[in-house]
N, C-alpha and C positions, 0 to 999 in steps of 0.2 A: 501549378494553379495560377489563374490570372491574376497580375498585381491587384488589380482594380477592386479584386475580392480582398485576397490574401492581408493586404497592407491594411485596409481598414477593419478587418479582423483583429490584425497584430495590434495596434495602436488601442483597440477596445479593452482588448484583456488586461497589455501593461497598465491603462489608465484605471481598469477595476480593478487591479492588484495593488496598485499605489494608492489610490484612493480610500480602500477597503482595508488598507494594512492585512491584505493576505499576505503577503511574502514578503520576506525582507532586502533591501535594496539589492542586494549581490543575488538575492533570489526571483526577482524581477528580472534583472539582467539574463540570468540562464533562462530563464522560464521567455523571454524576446527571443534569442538563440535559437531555442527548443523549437520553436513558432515558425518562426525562419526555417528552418531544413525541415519540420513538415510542407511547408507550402513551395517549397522545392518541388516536392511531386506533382508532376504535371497531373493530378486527380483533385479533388478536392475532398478526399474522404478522410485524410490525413490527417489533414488542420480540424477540418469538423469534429473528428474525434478525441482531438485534444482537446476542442473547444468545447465535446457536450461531457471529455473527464473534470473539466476546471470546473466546469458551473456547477455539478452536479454534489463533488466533491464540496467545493464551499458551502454549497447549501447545506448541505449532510452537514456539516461541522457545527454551521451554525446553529442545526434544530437542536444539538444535543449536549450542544456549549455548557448551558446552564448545569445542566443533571448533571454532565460529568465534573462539574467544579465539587458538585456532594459526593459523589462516588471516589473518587481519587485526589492523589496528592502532586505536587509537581516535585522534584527532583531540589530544588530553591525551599521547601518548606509551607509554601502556600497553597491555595485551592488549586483545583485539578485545572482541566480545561488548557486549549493550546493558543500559543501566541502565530505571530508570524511565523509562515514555513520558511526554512532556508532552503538554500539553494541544491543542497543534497538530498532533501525529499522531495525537490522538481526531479532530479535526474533519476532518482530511485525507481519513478513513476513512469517516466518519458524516454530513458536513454536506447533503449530498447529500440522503442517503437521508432525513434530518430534515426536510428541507422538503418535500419529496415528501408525508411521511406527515402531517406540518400540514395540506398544501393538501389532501390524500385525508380527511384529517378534516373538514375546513372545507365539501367537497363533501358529504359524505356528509349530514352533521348541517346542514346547508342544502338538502338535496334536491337539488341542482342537477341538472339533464338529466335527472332523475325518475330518478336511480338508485337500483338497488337494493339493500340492503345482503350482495350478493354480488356474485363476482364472473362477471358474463356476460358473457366471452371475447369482449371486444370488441361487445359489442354496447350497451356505455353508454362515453361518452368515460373517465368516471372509471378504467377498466381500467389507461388508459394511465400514471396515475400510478402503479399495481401493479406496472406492467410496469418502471417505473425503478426502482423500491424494491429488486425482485430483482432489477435488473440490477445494482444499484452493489453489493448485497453479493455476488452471485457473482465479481463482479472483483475486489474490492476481497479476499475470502477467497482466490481461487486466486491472485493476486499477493502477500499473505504468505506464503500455503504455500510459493509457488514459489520467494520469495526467501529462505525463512528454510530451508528443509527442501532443497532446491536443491544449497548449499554442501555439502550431504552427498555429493554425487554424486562418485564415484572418478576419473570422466574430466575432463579441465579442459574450463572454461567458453566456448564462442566467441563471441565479438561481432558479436551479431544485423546491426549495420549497417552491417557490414566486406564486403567484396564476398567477401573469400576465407574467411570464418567465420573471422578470425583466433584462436588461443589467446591467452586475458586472466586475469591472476590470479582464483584466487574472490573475490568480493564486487565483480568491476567492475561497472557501470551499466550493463545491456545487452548481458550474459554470461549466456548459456543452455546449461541443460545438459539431459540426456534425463529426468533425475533431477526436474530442477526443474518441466520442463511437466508429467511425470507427476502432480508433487506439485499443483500448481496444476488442476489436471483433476478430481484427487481434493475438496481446496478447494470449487470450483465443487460439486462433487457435491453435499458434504452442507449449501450452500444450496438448492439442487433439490430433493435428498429432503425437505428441511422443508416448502418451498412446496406440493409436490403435497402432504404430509400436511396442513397447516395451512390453506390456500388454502381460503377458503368459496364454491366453487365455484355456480351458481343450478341450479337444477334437474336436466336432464343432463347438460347442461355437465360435464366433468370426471366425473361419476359410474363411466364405464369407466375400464379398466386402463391400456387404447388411450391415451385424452387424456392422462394421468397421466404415462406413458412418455411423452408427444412434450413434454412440459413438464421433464420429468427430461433428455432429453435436450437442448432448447433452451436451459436453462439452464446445464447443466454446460456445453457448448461455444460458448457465450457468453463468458463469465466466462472459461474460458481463454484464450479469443481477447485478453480482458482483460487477461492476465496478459502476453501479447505484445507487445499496444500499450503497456504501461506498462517494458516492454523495449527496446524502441524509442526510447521517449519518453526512458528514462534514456540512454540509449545517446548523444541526439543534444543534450540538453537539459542532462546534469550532466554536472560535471566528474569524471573518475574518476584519484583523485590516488592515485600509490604511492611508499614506503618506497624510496627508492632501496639503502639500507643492504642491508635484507631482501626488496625484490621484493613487499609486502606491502600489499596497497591500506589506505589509511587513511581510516577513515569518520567524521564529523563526529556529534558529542554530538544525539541526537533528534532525526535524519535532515536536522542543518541541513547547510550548506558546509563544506566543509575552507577553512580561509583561504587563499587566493592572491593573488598580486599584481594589482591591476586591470588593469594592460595585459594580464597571461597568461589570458586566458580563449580560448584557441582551442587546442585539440591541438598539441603542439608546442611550447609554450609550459608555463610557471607559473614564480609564486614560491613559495621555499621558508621553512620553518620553521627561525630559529634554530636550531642543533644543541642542544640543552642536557646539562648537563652530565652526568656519570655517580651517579646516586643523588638525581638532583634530583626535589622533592615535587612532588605534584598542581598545588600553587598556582605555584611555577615552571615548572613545563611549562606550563602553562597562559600565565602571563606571555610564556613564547617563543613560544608560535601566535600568542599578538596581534603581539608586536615582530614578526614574521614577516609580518605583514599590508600592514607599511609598507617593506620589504626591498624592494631594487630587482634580484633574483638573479630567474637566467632558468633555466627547468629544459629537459632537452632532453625528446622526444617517443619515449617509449619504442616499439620497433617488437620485433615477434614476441613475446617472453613476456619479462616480466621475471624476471631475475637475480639482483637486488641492485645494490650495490655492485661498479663494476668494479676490477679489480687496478688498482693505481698509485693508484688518487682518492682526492686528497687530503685532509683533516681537514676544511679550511676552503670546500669546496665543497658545495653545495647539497644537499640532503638528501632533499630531493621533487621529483617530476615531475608533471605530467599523462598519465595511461594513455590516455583516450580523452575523448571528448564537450566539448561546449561549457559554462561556466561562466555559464549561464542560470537558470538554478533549480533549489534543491535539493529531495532526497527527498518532501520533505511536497509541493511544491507540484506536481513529478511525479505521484503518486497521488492528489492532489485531480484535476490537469488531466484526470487518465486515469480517474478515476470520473465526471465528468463528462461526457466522449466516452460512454462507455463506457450512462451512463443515456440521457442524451439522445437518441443513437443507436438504443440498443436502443425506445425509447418511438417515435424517428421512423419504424422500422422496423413495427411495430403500430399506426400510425397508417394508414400507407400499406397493409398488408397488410388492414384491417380498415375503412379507407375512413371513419376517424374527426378529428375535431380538437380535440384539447386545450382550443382555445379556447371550445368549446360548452358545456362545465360552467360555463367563467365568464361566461358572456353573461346 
């Protein structure tokens, strides 16, 4: 991409991420980096695409800032709602699409498979690295939409990987609402619409309305499908821990763990967080998640919706439960896992359809 573009791109975003206290300083940093080796590629769909997942993302966070501080808890003991991202929910997002657009640079500016510096629908391997660049941002955009914009939804949430869709507080791992895939659809879109505008299509290729549509739609209902799997994936992968007090799923500081006891990693199971005490600071609540860490308390397995707190329970009894899923991996590494499916997939799918091999550019 030409500096002339690229550079006053990069300087916009870090100064609205530092300005905006989107991200935090070491998250600024990668998220420059991240910026940097899209606009490596001698195309300009790269950056753009990072550029229309950042804005849209923000936005999305900010309409539903408020609501989610009343629906949920933070992992510290206070209202819901998220601070600055770090720098591992840049890469969880982007790292993906990063290497992709290196190796699409590295081909291109090597000539490899005698491609051409557009793109011909399959008919030079190079495509296929195209084809993952817009797959990981259409998922990776329609699964913030769907999770940030989602929570908005009037009707409660039901857990995709419950046979009976059971009802799960908002913000569980794997709680979908009609609200949320809309949002996520929508997401998916407006990386589509950029691709078909941005997309340097070779000759006729793409030149109709026709191609244009079947790529707007390929894309948006990819990227949703995206926003599924990464529903699924939380559903069966994280632990979705809640506020026994208030019924209120508690989400762990920049999409990490909620602390639990190591033996409670299965449904049914968890340890809970010291109770702390009433008007205790940041830095004490915080003290009680760790002591909480080493606590040998068992939480039971909430079933049908939670409550809260039941009548009789006592002061000195456990605080947190586990709502659903396994305590395998949290948020960041869920949305890497699921942009990865999700590129790879969509690239193996255009391989096969287009009768191509990735491997042919590097030989």
């Amino acid at each position: 991409m030409k500096p002339y573009i690229s550079i006053p791109i990069i300087v916009a975003l870090v100064h609205r991420a530092y300005s905006r206290k989107g991200l935090t300083p070491f998250g600024i940093v990668v998220a420059a980096l991240t910026a940097i080796a899209h606009s490596l590629d001698p195309w300009s769909l790269p950056l753009f695409l990072l550029l229309i997942f950042y804005l849209g993302a923000t936005k999305a966070t900010r309409v539903k800032h408020d609501i989610k501080e009343q629906l949920t808890l933070s992992a510290t003991g206070s209202a819901g709602g998220e601070g600055p991202r770090s720098h591992i929910q840049v890469l969880a997002n982007s790292i993906v699409a990063s290497v992709l657009a290196l190796a699409h640079a590295w081909v291109l500016r090597n000539n490899k498979d005698g491609a051409p510096g557009c793109f011909s629908s399959g008919r030079h391997a190079p495509d296929l690295l195209v084809v993952g660049i817009i797959a990981n941002y259409a998922a990776v955009t329609a699964d913030t939409f769907s999770s940030e914009l989602g929570i908005l939804s009037k009707s409660k949430p039901r857990l995709i990987i419950s046979p009976t869709l059971r009802v799960v507080p908002p913000g569980t791992n794997g709680g979908v609402t009609g609200t949320g895939i809309l949002a996520g659809a929508f997401g998916a879109f407006t990386i589509a619409l950029t691709s078909a505008i941005l997309l340097p299509f070779c000759g006729s290729f793409g030149s109709t309305v026709k191609d244009r549509l079947v790529l707007i739609v390929a894309t948006t209902a990819w990227g949703t499908l995206g926003s599924i799997v990464d529903s699924v994936l939380g559903g069966l992968l994280q632990a979705s821990v809640v506020d026994k007090r208030s019924g209120k799923i508690v989400e762990g500081t920049n999409g990490q763990k909620v602390l639990i006891h190591p033996s409670s990693t299965k449904p049914g199971s968890a340890a809970e967080t010291l109770r702390p005490a009433a008007g205790a600071t940041g830095a004490q609540l915080r003290n009680a998640e760790t002591a909480a860490n080493t606590a040998a308390l068992k939480g039971t397995r909430v079933t049908g919706t939670s409550a809260g707190t039941e009548k009789g329970e006592e002061e000195q009894h456990e605080s947190r439960r586990v709502e659903s899923g396994h305590d395998i991996l949290d948020n960041n590494a869920v949305n890497l896992l699921m942009a990865v499916i999700m590129s790879v997939s969509a690239m193996g799918v255009a391989s096969y359809a287009w009768d191509l091999s990735i491997w042919d550019m590097f030989a």
